[in-house]
N, C-alpha and C positions, 0 to 999 in steps of 0.2 A: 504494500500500500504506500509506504513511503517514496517507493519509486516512480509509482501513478501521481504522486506531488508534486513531486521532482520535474516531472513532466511537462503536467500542468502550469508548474508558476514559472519554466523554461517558454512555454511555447508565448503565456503572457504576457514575460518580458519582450519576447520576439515581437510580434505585437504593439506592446506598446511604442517599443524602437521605432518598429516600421510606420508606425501613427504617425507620431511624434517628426520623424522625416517629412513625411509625405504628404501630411494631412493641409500644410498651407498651400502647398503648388494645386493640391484637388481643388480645396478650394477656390480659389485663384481661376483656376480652368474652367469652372463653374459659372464664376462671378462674369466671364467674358463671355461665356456662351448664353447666359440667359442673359445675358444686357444690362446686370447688375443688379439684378434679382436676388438680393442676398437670402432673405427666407426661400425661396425653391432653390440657391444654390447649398446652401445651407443644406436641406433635405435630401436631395442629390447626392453630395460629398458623406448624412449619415447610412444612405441607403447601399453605396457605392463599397464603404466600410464594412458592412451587413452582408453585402453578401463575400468581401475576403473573407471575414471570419468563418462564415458559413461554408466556403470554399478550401479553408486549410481544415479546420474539423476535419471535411474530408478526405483529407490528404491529399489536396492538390497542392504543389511544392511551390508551384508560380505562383500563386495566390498571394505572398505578400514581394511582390516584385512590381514596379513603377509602370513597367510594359500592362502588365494583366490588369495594374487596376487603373490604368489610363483607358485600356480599353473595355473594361464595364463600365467606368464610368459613360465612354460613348453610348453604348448600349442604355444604360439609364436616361443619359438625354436624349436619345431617341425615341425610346419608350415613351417618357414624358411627353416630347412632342404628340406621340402618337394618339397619346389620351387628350389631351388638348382640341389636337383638331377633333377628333370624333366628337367632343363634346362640342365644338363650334358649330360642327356639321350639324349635330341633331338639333343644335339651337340656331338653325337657318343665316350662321354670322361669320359663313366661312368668306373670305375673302378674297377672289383674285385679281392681280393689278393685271393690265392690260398695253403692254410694251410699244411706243411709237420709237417711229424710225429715228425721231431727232432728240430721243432719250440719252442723257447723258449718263455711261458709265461707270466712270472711275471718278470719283471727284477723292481729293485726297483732303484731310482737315490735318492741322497737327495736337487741336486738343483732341484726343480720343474719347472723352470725356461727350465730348459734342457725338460722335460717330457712336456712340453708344447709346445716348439717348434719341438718336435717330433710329438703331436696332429695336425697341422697345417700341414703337409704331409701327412694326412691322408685323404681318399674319406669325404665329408662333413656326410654319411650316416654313415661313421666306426665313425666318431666321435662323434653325435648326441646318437649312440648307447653305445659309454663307457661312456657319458657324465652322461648319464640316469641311466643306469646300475650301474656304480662306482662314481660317485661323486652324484648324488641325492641317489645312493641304491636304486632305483626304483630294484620290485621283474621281470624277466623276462616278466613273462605276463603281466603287466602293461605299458610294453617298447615295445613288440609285439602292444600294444591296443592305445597305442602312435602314434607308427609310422605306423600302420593299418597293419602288416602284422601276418601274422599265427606263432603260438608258435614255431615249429618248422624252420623255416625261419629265426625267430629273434634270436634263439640262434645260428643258423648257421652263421647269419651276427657278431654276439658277437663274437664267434670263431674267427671268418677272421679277425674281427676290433684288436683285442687282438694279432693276430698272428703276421698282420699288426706294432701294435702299439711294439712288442717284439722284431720283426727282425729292423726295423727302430731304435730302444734303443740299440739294441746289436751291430749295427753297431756303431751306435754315441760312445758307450763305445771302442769298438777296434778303434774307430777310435781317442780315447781321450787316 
């Protein structure tokens, strides 16, 4: 029995380490994917956590390694998106923007701060989408196999999210 302690307050400490390392940059990764949503990223980074733990129990070895839990975390914010829109959808408030030719794409800001709060106006699905796309660099098909839709779909919604996210910057700039 003493050696079942041993064990136990061994794998705890491990644990705690790996927290203690890891658990600002999650949050961190969080806080830029949700547009500074700090209570859902908040949630995300406890659930993110829930399931390493749940994952080494099992004796999965990766489980507390930065790779594995960077990418549940994605999974989680996908998830999340996925609950979101469904509830948009069934409450008729789903949104999509509508791309012209003389839409502007790239506007660059240098407070970020700005370029964040213009994320937070965006459909929860355009944002999950540039989230993945430009701040993970996820390659398109990988962000298509994310979010379960077809290659071409997902760079349709990349368009809209980007077009979305241009005209929303360009106004905040005429309007600065």
């Amino acid at each position: 029995m003493d050696g079942t302690r041993q064990r136990a307050a061994a794998a705890t400490d491990a644990f705690t380490a790996f927290y203690d390392a890891s658990a600002r940059d999650l949050l961190r990764y969080f806080l830029r994917a949700t547009a500074g949503d700090r209570a859902l990223a908040e949630d995300l980074t406890q659930e993110t956590f829930v399931a390493a733990v749940r994952a080494a129990k099992d004796g999965h070895p990766d489980a507390m390694t930065w790779p594995w839990l960077i990418g549940v975390a994605r999974h989680k914010l996908v998830d999340h998106h996925r609950r979101a829109f469904r509830t948009e959808r069934k409450l008729g408030r789903a949104h999509a923007a509508t791309p012209s030719a003389s839409t502007v794409h790239h506007v660059q800001l240098s407070d970020e701060t700005g370029v964040v709060a213009q994320l937070r106006a965006l459909s929860p699905t355009h944002r999950l989408v540039l989230v993945l796309r430009y701040v993970d660099d996820l390659p398109v098909q990988e962000v298509a196999d994310l979010i379960g839709r077809s290659l071409r779909a997902t760079e349709s919604i990349i368009v809209r999210a980007r077009t979305a996210l241009g005209l929303s910057l360009t106004e905040e700039v005429a309007r600065g």
